[in-house]
N, C-alpha and C positions, 0 to 999 in steps of 0.2 A: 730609381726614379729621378735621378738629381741631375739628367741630362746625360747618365753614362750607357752608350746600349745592353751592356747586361743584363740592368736590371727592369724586369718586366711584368706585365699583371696580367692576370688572365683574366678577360671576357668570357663569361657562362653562359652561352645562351638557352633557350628551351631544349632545342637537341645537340650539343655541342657548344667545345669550347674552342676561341679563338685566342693564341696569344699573339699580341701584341709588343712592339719594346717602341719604347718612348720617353721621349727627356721631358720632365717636368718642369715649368719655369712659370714661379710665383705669378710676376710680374704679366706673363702673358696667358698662361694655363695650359692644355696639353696639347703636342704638337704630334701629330704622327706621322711616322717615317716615310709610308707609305700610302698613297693616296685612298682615303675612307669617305667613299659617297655617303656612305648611310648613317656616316655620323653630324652631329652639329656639337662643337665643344665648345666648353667656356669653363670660366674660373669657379663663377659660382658655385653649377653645376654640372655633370656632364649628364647629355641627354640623347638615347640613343634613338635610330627610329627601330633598328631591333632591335628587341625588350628583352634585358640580359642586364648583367652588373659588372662592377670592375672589380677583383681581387688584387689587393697588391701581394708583393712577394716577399718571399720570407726575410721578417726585421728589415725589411727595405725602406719603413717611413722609417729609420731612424737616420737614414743618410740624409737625409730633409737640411742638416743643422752640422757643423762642423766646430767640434768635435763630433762623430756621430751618437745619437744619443742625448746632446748633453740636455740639450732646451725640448724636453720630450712634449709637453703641451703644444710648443710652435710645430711639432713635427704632427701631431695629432692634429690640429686645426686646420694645419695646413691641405692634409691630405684628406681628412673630412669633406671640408669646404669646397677643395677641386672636387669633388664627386666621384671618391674612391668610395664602396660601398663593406666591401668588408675587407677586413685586416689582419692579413696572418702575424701573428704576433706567439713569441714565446716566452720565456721566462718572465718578462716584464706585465707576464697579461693581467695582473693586480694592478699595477701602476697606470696600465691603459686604462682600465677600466673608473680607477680612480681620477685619473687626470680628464677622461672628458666627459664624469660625470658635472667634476667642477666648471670644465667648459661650457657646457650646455644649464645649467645653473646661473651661471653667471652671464650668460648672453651672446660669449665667446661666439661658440654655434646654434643657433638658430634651432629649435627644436622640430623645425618643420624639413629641417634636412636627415634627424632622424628618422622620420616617421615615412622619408623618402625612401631611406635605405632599407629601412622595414619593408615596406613596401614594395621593390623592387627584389627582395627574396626571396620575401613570401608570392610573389609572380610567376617566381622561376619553381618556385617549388609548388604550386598548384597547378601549374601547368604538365609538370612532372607525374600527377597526380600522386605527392605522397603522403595525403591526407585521408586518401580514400582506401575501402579492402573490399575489394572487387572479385577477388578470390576466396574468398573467406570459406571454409566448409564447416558447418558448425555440427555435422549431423555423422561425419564419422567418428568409428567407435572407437577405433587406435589408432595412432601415427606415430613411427618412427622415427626420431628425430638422429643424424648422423653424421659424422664426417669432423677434421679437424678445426672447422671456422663455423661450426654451427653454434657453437657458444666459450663466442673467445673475441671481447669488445677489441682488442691490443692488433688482432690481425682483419678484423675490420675495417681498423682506422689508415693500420698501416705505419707509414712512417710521415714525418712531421707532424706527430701528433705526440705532442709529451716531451719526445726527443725529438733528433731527426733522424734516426732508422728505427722509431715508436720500439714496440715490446711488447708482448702476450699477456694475454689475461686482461683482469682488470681494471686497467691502466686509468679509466677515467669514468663519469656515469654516464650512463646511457640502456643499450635494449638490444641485445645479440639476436641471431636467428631462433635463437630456443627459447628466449624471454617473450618475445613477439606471438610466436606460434603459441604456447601457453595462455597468453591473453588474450587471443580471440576467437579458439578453439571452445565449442560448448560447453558446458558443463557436464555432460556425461564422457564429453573426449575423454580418453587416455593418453598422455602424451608421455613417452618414452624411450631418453636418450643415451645412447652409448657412441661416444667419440667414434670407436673402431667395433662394431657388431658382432658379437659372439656366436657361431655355431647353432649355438640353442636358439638366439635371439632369433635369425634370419629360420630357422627350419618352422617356426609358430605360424598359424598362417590367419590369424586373427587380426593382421593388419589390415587398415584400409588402402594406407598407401606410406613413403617414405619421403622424408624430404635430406638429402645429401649434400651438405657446404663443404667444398675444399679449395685452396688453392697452395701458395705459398708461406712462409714464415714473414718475419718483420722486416724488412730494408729498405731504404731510399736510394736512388736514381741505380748507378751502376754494379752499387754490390745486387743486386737483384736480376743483374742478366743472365738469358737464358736461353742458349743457342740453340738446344736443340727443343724449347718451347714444351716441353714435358710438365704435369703438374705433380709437384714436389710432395713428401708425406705420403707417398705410395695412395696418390689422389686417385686415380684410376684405376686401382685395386679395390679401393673402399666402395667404387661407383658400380664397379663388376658385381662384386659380392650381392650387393644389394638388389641390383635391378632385375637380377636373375632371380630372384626369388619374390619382389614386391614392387608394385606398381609406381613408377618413383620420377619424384620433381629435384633434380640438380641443380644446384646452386653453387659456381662460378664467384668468388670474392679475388678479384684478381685487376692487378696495374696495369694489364698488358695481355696480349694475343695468347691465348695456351691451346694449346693441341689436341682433341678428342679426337678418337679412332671412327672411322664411319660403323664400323660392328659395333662398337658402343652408343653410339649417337643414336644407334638402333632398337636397342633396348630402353631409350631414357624416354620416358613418356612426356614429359616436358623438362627446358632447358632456359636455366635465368642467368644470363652473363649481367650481373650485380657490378661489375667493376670493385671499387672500393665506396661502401654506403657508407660509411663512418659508423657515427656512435648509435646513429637510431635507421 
């Protein structure tokens, strides 16, 4: 953000993201490279008239201050105050969190610039609508839960999260596909999970329906390519077995385009390309 083109943030808007790259300069605020009608900028705050938020990018407020790093609060205020809304940050996310508590305590930031950022999240995320369970069945008697990203927060999240090519499992708190489904499933539901489905399991016919997450393992940007667009984990074996024998909702946790066969696509009764939903 310190005026160098690399480094860039991303615009989220309601259905899509826009990236941008742009040099930050204190003194004047954000300049962008290319002509943006729809925006109005300033230091104080940036305000868009499409209603979205700025991400910056990774540990990129710390180039704010030279050495980078060193004067972490100016680098935190700085980019607060221009109207950067959230902040990927890693190792140091104690010290962020500490440093503009102090900030905004002490008058540094303005507390109505929080309540801005809040605001402008929680925007994108009701518009999203993923507050609401619109789908919810509370009335069937079993459901199947299946597949390798059905409950596994580490391949949800993906990579830069934790690390940066993330890790399996556990990795952080949050709400997997199977924690979720458990919690809004009735009380007489039977919810019933097997990674990869056994023989026995798929021949029962007591289900009501199945729901299948698969995609890739954990990576960030180019260890993760995939030329010939296949889903990894023998992802379309798990989806065959299933759909051939119960009525089943696919679930897509994936960075990028993957490839289902039209004879499959045939059998799935419904289809969620989820991307990567993170922790919840």
């Amino acid at each position: 953000m310190e005026g160098t083109f690399q480094n860039t943030v991303t615009f989220a808007l309601f259905h899509a993201e826009k990236h941008i790259a742009f040099p930050c300069i204190p003194s004047v605020g954000l300049q962008f490279l290319e002509p943006m009608p729809a925006a109005c900028v300033g230091y104080q705050n940036v305000k868009f008239f499409l209603k979205g938020f700025i991400i910056s990018d990774w540990e990129r407020i710390e180039m704010l201050c030279d050495p980078h790093g060193s004067d972490y609060c100016f680098c935190i205020s700085s980019t607060v105050k221009t109207g950067i809304v959230m902040v990927m940050v890693t190792l140091r996310y104690e010290k962020f969190l500490e440093d503009l508590t102090y900030l905004v305590e002490s008058g540094e930031i303005p507390m109505s610039r929080i309540d801005d950022a809040v605001e402008q999240i929680l925007r994108v995320k009701f518009a999203a609508r993923l507050f609401e369970h619109l789908f919810t069945d509370r009335n069937a008697k079993k459901i199947l839960v299946a597949g390798t990203h059905a409950d596994d927060l580490g391949y949800q999240c993906r990579g830069w999260t934790a690390t940066k090519h993330g890790s399996s499992g556990r990795i952080t708190i949050g709400t997997t596909i199977l924690d979720a489904v458990k919690a809004v499933v009735g009380d007489k539901t039977v919810v019933m999970y097997e990674q990869f489905p056994s023989v026995n399991t798929l021949a029962r016919e007591d289900f009501s329906y199945a729901i299948v997450a698969v995609d890739k393992g954990q990576y960030a940007e180019f260890s993760g390519d995939n030329s010939e667009l296949t889903i990894p984990f023998n992802g379309a074996d798990i989806i065959c077995s299933v759909v051939n024998k119960i009525p089943t909702l696919v679930i897509l946790i994936s960075g990028r385009p993957l490839d289902l066969q039209p004879w499959l696509l045939e059998k799935i009764v419904a289809l969620i390309a989820a991307w990567l939903p993170g922790s919840e």
